[in-house]
C-alpha positions in Angstrom: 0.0 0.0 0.0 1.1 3.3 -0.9 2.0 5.6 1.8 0.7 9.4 2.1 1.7 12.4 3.3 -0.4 14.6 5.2 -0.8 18.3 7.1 -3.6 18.1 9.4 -4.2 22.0 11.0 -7.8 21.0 12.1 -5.7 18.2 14.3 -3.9 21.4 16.2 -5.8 24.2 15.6 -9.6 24.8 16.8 -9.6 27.5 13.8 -8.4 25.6 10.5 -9.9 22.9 9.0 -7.5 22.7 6.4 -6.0 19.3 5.2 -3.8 18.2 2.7 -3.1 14.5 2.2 -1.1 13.1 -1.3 0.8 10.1 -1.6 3.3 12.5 -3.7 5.7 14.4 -1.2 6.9 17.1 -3.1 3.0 17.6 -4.1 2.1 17.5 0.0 4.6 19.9 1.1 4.3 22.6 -1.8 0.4 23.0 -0.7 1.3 22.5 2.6 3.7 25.7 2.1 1.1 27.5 0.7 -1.3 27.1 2.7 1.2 28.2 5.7 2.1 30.8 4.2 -1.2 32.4 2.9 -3.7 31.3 6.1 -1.2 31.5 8.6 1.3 33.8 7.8 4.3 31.5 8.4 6.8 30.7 5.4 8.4 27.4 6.7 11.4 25.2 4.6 10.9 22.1 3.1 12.6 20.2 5.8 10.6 22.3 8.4 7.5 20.9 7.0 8.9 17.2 6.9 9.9 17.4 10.1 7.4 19.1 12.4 4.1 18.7 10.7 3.7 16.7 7.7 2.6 12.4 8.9 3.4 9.8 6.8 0.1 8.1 6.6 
């Protein structure tokens, strides 16, 4: 089975509902970096993604 990578907000945050989930990384962390950036103001690396808030699913 093919694993997927995924940014859950509405798992921290009482205030987004936004998920992402794609069993493509580079496809799971560019939206993920988008969606940082333009709902939450914060403009996190690649490896800052990977590490403290993409899952592999």
């Amino acid at each position: 089975m093919a694993r997927a990578h995924k940014l859950d907000c509405e798992a921290v945050s009482d205030e987004c509902r936004f998920i992402v989930q794609s069993e493509n990384e580079s496809e799971a962390i560019e939206l993920a970096k988008n969606h940082m950036k333009e709902v939450h103001g914060r403009e996190l690396t690649n490896e800052e993604l990977r590490e403290e808030h993409l899952q592999v699913v």
